[in-house]
C-alpha positions, -999 to +999 in steps of 0.1 A: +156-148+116+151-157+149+113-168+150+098-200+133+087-184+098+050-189+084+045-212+058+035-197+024+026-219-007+052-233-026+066-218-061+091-236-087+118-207-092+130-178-072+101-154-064+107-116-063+075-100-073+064-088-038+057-056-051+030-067-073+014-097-050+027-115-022+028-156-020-003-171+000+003-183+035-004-222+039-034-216+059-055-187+036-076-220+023-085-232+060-089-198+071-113-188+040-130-221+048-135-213+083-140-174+081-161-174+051-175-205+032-188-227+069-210-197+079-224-194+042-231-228+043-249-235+073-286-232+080-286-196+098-279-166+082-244-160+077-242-119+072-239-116+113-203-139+114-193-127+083-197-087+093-173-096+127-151-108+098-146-075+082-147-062+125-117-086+129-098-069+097-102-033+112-088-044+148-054-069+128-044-032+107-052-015+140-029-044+156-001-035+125-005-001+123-018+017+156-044+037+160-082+022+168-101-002+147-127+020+144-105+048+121-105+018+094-131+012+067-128-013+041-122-004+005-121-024-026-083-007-042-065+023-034-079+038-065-120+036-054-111+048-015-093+078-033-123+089-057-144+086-025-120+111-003-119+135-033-154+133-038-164+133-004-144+169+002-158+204-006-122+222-018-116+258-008-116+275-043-084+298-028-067+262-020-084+237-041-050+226-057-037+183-056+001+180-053+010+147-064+043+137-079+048+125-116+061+092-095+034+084-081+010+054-091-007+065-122-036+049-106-041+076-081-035+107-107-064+092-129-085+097-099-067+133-093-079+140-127-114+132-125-114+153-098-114+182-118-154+183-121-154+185-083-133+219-084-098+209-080-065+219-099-039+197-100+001+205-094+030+180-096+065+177-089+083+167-118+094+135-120+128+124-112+125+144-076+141+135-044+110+131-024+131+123+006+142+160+008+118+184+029+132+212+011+118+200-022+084+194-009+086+231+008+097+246-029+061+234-041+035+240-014+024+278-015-008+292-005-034+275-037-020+238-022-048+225-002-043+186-002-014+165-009-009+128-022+021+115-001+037+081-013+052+064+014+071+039-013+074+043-049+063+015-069+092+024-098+125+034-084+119+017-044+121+053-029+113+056+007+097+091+019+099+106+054+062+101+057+060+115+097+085+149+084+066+153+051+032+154+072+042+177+100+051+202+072+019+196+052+005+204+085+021+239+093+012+252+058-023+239+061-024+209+036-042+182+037-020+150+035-038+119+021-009+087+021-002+057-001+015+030+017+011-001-011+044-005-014+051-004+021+029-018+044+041-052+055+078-048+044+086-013+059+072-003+099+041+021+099+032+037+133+001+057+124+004+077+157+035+088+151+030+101+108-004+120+126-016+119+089-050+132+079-059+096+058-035+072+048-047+045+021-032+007+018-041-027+003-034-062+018-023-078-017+014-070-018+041-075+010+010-082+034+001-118+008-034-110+017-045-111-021-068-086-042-100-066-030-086-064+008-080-021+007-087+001+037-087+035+041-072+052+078-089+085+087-075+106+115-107+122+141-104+157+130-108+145+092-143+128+097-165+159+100-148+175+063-157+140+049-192+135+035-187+115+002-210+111-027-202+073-033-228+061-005-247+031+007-267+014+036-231+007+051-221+047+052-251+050+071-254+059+109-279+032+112-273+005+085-306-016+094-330+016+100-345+011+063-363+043+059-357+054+024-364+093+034-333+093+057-297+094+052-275+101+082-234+096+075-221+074+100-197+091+123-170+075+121-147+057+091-177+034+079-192+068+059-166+061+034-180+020+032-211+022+004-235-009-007-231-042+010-197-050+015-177-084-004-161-103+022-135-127+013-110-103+002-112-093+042-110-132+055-080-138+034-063-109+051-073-107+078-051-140+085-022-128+066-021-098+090-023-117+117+005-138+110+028-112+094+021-092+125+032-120+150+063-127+130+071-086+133+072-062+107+105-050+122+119-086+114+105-090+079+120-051+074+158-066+082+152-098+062+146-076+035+173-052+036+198-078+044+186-096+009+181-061-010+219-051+001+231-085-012+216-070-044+230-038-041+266-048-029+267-074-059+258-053-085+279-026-100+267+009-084+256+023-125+233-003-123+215+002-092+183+029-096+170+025-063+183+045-034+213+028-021+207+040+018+185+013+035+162+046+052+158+056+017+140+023+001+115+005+008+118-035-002+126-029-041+151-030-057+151-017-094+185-027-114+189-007-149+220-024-172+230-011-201+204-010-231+232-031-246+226-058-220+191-057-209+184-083-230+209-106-223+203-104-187+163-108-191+173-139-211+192-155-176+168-146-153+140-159-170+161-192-178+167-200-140+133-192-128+137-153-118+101-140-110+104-103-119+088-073-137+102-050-158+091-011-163+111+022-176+132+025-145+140-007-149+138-046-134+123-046-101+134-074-076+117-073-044+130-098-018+102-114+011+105-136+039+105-172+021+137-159+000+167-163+007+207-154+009+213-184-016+186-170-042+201-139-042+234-152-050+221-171-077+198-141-091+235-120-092+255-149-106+226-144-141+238-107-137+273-114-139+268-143-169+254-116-187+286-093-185+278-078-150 
């Protein structure tokens, strides 16, 4: 890479688990320090520099992903901004089905379910489905499909959808497209303006090393006015510091989706991550990645490879499944050199960031090939 990479703090071993939490940059303890902990311990009070801490969140996703600061509002998870956009919609009982795929997080399908009580049916496409075909997502939206769960990434196989194509055909049959970029935002390019979702949810803790409890949920203009969710606080309110106990207005924009007084830290600690991550280029971290993840793929044989072998097809996993007779064996010599991985029923996911590199890769498929590769 061409720029002057970010430092991140130091790990023994060879670090692949970006899909579960990215490594912290070298400066998340002077930035916490300076974003959060000096203005609680001063002699003023510290809510008014800590609230343009949480403003300065909104405007770095805004800065990653397009669209205005204003169209964020911070969440806790994925999950919680979810059960609030479910909640906070009044389905049409002749379209109050949830397409989701089998694929999908489970997370986000526990929320589906609960959603139930608030009139919805749920419908998915089986699992196993090429999401990147159009004509598979045409096959099961009909005329009861009134809101759709798009994931942008999938967490198990490394599947990339065609977010922008999926969403302009949500959009001429009607549906409601809510998307999941966890496993995407920071290692893949988003351009919010150009997907013209309806919401789009994310979190800061994976590819974006901005840790736990830094979520956000995107909603586009014509969304707001459908929105009035059930999970409030003084924060959804048009007029946070009005205090009159007899009068709720939603705020109009993003914030109606906020609640009770917000944490903060999570959104300091990202906050810088975006930032930095931003200024070395999402496009640049994107061919890092694929240049490491095809090193993978080129080294491994092709029966072993689960993820999709094009590079507009994955995101920045890759999921390897040996033989049952060899799982074990090769489990054994990754964990013996220091392999930081995960394993799950698609198989062992290896997800490549900036601070790896062309030698650890070699060395993660020389394990492989000790084990009978």
């Amino acid at each position: 890479m061409s720029k002057r990479l970010p430092q991140f703090v130091p790990i023994e071993g060879i670090y692949l688990l970006n899909h579960s939490v990215g490594r912290p940059l070298a400066s998340t303890a002077e930035a916490l320090q300076r974003g959060f902990l000096d203005h609680w311990q001063q002699q003023s009070e510290p809510w008014p520099h800590w609230l343009r801490s949480i403003d300065e969140f909104n405007q770095a996703l805004a800065g990653l992903l397009g669209g205005r600061a204003e169209q964020f509002c911070p969440q806790t998870n994925l999950s919680s901004g979810f059960t609030k956009l479910l909640f906070g919609l009044s389905p049409d009982h002749g379209r109050n089905q949830i397409l989701l795929s089998e694929d999908d997080f489970p997370s986000m399908a526990f929320v589906a379910e609960q959603a139930r009580a608030n009139g919805y049916e749920l419908k998915f496409m089986p699992a196993g489905s090429d999401l990147t075909d159009l004509e598979v997502w045409q096959t099961h939206i009909d005329e009861r499909v009134g809101l759709a769960l798009v994931t942008h990434v999938q967490s198990n196989t490394g599947m990339q959808v065609p977010v922008a194509r999926v969403c302009q055909l949500l959009r001429q049959h009607g549906v409601t497209s809510m998307v999941d970029v966890a496993q995407s935002i920071g290692c893949v390019p988003i351009n919010l303006d150009d997907w013209q979702a309806d919401v789009v949810l994310g979190s800061c803790v994976k590819w974006l090393c901005g840790g736990p409890g830094a979520g956000f949920i995107w909603v586009n203009d014509p969304m707001l006015s459908k929105l009035q969710p059930k999970d409030v606080g003084w924060f959804s309110h048009r007029n946070p510091f009005e205090f009159d106990v007899h009068k709720f207005d939603y705020h109009p924009g993003a914030n109606r989706l906020w609640g009770g007084t917000p944490s903060v830290l999570p959104f300091v600690t990202a906050a810088n991550s975006i930032r930095v991550l931003t200024e070395v280029g999402i496009d640049a971290i994107r061919q890092h990645n694929l240049a490491l993840t095809q090193s993978l793929i080129d080294g491994c044989d092709d029966s072993w490879v689960a993820s999709p072998k094009q590079a507009n097809r994955r995101g920045g996993t890759v999921v390897i499944q040996p033989p049952q007779s060899t799982v074990e064996v090769v489990i054994e010599q990754l964990q013996r050199q220091q392999v930081h991985f995960d394993r799950r029923d698609t198989g062992l996911r290896l997800s490549p960031h900036l601070y790896n590199t062309e030698q650890e890769i070699d060395q993660v498929l020389a394990c492989l090939h000790r084990a009978g590769q």
